[in-house]
C-alpha positions in Angstrom: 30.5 -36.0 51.9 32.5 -32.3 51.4 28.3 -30.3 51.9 26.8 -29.1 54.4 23.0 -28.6 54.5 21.3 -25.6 56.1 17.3 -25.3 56.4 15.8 -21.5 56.7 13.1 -23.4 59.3 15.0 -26.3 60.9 18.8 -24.5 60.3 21.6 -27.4 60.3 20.6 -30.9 58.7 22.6 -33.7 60.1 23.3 -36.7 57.8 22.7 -40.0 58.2 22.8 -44.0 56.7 18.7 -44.0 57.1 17.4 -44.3 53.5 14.4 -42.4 53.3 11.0 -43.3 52.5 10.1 -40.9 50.4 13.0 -41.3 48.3 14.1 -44.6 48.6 13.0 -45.4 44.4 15.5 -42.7 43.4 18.6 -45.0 45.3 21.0 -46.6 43.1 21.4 -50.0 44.0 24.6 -51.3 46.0 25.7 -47.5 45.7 27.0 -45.9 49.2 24.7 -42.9 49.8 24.4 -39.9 52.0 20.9 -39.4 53.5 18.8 -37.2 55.6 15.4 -36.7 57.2 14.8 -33.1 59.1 11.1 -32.4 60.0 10.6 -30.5 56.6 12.2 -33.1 54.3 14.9 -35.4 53.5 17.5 -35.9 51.2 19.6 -38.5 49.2 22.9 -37.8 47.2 25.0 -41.3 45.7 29.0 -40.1 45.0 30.5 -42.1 42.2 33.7 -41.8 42.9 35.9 -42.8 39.7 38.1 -40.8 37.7 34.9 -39.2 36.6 33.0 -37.9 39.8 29.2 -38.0 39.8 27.2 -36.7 42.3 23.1 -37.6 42.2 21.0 -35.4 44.3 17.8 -35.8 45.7 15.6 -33.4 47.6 12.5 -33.9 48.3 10.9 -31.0 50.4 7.5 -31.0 52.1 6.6 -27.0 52.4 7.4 -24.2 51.5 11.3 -23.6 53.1 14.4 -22.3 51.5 17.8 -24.7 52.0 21.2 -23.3 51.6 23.8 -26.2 50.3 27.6 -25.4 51.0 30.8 -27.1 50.2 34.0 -25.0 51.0 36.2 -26.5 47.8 35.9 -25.6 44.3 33.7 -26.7 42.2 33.9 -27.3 37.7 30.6 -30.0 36.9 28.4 -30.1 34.2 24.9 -30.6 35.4 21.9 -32.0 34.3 18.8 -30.9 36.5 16.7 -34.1 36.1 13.0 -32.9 38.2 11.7 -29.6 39.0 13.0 -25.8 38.7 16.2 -25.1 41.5 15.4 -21.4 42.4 17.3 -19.3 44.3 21.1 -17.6 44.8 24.7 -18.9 44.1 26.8 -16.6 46.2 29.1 -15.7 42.9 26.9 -16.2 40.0 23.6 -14.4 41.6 20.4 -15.0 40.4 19.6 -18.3 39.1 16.7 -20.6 37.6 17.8 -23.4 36.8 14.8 -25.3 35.4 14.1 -29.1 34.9 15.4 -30.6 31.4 18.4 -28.1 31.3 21.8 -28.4 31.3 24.9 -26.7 31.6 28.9 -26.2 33.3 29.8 -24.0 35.8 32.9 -23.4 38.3 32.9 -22.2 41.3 36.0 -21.6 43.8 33.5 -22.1 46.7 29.8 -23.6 46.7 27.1 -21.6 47.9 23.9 -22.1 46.7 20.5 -21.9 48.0 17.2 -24.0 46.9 13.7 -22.1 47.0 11.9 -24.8 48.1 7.7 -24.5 46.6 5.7 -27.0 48.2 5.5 -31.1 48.4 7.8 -32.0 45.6 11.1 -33.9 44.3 14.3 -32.3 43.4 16.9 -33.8 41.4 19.9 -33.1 39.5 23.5 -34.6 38.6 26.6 -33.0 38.7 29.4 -35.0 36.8 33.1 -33.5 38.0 35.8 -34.3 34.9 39.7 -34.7 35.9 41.2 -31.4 35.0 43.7 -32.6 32.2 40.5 -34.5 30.5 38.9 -30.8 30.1 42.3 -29.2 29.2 43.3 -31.8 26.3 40.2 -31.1 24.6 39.7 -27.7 25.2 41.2 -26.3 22.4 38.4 -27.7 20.4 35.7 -26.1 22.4 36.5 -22.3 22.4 33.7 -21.6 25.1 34.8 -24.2 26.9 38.7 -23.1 26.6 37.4 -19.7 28.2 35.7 -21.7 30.9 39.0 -23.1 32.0 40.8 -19.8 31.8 38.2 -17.7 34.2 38.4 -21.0 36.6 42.1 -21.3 36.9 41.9 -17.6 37.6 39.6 -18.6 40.6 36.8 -16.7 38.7 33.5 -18.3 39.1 31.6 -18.8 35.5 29.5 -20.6 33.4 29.9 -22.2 30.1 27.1 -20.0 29.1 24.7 -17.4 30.8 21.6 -19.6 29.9 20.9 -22.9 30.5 20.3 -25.2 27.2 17.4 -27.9 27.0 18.9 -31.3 26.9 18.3 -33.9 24.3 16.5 -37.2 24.9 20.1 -39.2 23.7 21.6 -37.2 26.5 19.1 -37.9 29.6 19.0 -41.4 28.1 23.1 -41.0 29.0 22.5 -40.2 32.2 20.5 -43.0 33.0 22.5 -45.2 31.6 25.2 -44.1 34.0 23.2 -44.0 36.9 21.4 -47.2 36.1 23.1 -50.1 34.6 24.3 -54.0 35.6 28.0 -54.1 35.2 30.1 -55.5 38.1 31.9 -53.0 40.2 35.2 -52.6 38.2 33.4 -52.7 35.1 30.9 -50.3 36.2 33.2 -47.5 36.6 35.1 -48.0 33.8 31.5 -48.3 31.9 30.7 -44.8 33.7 33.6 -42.9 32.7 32.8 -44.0 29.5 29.5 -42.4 29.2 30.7 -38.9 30.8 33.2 -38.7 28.6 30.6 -39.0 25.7 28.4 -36.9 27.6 30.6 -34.6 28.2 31.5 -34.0 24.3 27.3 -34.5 23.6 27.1 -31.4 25.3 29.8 -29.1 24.8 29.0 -30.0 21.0 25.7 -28.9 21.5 26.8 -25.3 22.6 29.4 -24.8 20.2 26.8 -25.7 17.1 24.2 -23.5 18.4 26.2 -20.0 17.9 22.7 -18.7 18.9 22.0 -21.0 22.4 18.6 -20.6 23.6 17.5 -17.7 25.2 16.3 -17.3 29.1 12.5 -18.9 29.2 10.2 -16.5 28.3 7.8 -18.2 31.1 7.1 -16.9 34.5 7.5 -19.3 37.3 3.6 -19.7 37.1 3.2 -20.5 33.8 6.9 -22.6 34.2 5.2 -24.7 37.4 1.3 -25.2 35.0 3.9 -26.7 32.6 5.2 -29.3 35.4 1.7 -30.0 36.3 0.3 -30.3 32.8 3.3 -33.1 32.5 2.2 -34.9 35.6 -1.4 -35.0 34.3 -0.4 -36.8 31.3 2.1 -39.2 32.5 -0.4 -40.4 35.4 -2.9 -40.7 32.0 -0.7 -42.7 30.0 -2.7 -45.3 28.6 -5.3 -43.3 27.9 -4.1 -39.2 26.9 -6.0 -36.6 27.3 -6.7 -34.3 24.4 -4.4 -31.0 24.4 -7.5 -29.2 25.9 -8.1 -31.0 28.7 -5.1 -30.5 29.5 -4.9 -26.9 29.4 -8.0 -27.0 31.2 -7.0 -29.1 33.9 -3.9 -26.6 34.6 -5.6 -23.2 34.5 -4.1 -22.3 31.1 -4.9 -23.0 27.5 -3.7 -25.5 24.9 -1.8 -23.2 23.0 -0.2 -21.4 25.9 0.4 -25.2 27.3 1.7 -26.6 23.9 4.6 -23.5 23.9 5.5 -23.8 27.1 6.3 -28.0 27.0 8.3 -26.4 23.7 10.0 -24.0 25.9 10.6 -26.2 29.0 11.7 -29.7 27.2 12.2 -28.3 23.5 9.0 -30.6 22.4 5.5 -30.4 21.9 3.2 -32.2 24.5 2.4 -34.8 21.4 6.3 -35.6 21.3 6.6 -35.5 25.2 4.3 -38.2 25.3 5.4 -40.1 22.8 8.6 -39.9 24.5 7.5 -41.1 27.8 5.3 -44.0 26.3 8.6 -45.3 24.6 10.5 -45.0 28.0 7.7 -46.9 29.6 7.9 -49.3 26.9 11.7 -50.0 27.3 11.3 -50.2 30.7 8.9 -53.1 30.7 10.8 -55.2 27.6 13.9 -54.6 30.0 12.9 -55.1 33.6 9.8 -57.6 32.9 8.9 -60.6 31.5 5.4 -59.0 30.3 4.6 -60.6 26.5 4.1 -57.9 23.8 0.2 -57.9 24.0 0.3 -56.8 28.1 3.2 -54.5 27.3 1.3 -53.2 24.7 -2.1 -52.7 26.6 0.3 -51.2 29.6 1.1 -48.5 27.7 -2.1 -47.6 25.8 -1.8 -49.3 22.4 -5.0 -51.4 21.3 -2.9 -54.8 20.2 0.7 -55.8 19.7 1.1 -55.0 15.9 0.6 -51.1 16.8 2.8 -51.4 19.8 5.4 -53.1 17.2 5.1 -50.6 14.6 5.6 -47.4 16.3 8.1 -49.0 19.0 9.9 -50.0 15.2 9.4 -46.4 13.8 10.7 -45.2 17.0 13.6 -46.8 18.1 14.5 -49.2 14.9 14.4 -52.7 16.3 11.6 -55.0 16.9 10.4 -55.0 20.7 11.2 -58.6 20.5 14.9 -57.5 18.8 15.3 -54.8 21.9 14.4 -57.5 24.5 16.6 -60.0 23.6 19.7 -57.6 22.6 19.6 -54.1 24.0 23.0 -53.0 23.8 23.3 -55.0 20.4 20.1 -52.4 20.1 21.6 -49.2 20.8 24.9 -49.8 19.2 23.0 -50.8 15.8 20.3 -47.8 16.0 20.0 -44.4 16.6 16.2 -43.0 17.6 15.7 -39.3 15.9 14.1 -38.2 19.2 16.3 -34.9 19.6 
């Protein structure tokens, strides 16, 4: 562990092998980690150290503080932030929001970054570190990341671009898949180097086919945090949705404001938010249960197993029962249209 961790109310947090309550259902099984608890908080981070380094952060903060993370050796990762909007400074890129669902590379000769910590929540995000010759041989087919690579050998800190862009479902799908999977050790970082390396080319073809990347959110940090609670509102009410109104209602806002901002936030509307996160919940349960298709179905809101069936079908491509009993056979056969 290269970081240290600062809090503006307690000032130095010591690690420690203690897995923390609060986070312990974001630890990667038979993964090292690096843990803290401090009077305000506590933290998790898992280093996957291959040739590909990956570096899964958790913060999960209980008021209102402001924590300053620093590492005194450079830094080139792509990042995906995975929950909630990291506010605050990076002592040579300024200013920065770098809100949930978004994605993007940076360098830095030295990390300094600070977290704006905004009340009882979770904060998490990956960092995936390529080998230096991996980013060079394919730079030449990536112009922005070719200039990347020039500012950083130069010791300039950059970014890939000046805005963050919204990730793709295929791509957070990626990262879990290389956080979360059953190979055997060997295997399982060969499996992971795998996956960043398609990640990594998910990504950077992503900026180079938008020659227009999105622009900053439009969104204050208000109407940015009423979108995070209108999403926690319908996932904890996913069996039965609310309408689009009571949403907005429930937030403060209203439903067109509300439908914008999940378009603005996640690049969907709150209709294709949920029906992503029904689908998840449905993979989940044909992967990690041995629920039949009727329970599976009720679990996640649908009236009988011939609905469940055909929009799990329309969604994915295989059968649930086709998923369950081959789901790699499943993903290397299909592709979903969710992006």
């Amino acid at each position: 562990m290269n970081r240290n961790l600062f809090s503006e109310k307690s000032g130095s947090i010591a690690y420690d092998d203690v897995l923390p309550g609060n986070l312990a259902h974001y630890q990667l099984p038979e993964e090292p980690y690096t843990s803290a608890c401090w009077e305000g908080g506590d933290f998790l981070e898992h280093e996957l150290n291959g040739e590909v380094r990956i570096r899964y952060s958790n913060y999960r903060v209980q008021d209102e503080d402001r924590l300053r993370i620093v590492e005194d050796r450079p830094v080139l990762a792509l990042q995906f932030i995975l929950t909630n909007s990291f506010y605050g400074d990076w002592a040579d890129l300024g200013r920065r929001v770098d809100h949930e669902a978004s994605f993007n590379f940076f360098y830095v000769p030295r990390l300094e970054q600070t977290l704006e910590a905004k009340g009882t929540r979770a904060y998490r995000k990956v960092e995936i570190q390529y080998p230096p010759d991996q980013l060079r041989s394919i730079a030449e087919h990536f112009p922005m990341l070719e200039k990347l690579l020039e500012r950083a050998e130069q010791g300039l800190p950059t970014l890939l671009h000046t805005t963050n862009q919204i990730a793709t479902s295929d791509m957070y799908d990626c990262v879990e898949q290389i956080l979360r999977n059953d190979f055997s050790r060997k295997a399982k970082r060969m499996y992971e180097e795998v996956k960043s390396t398609g990640l990594l080319i998910q990504a950077l073809e992503f900026f180079d086919s938008n020659r227009q990347p999105s622009p900053p959110l439009k969104l204050t940090p208000a109407e940015v945090e009423q979108v995070y609670r209108a999403k926690e509102f319908l996932l904890n009410r996913i069996t039965m949705p609310p309408t689009l109104t009571e949403i907005a209602e429930e937030v403060g806002s209203n439903k067109f404001k509300i439908n914008n901002g999940f378009r603005e936030v996640y690049g969907v509307t709150v209709f294709d938010f949920f029906l992503n996160a029904r689908m998840d919940q449905a993979k989940h349960f044909l992967l990690n249960s041995d629920e039949d298709m009727d329970t599976i179905a009720w679990l996640i809101g649908y009236a009988d197993e011939k609905s469940f069936s055909k929009a799990f079908q329309k969604y994915y491509g295989p059968t649930p029962e086709y998923y369950r009993a081959s789901p790699i056979l499943s993903k290397l056969q299909y592709r979903h249209s969710r992006s």
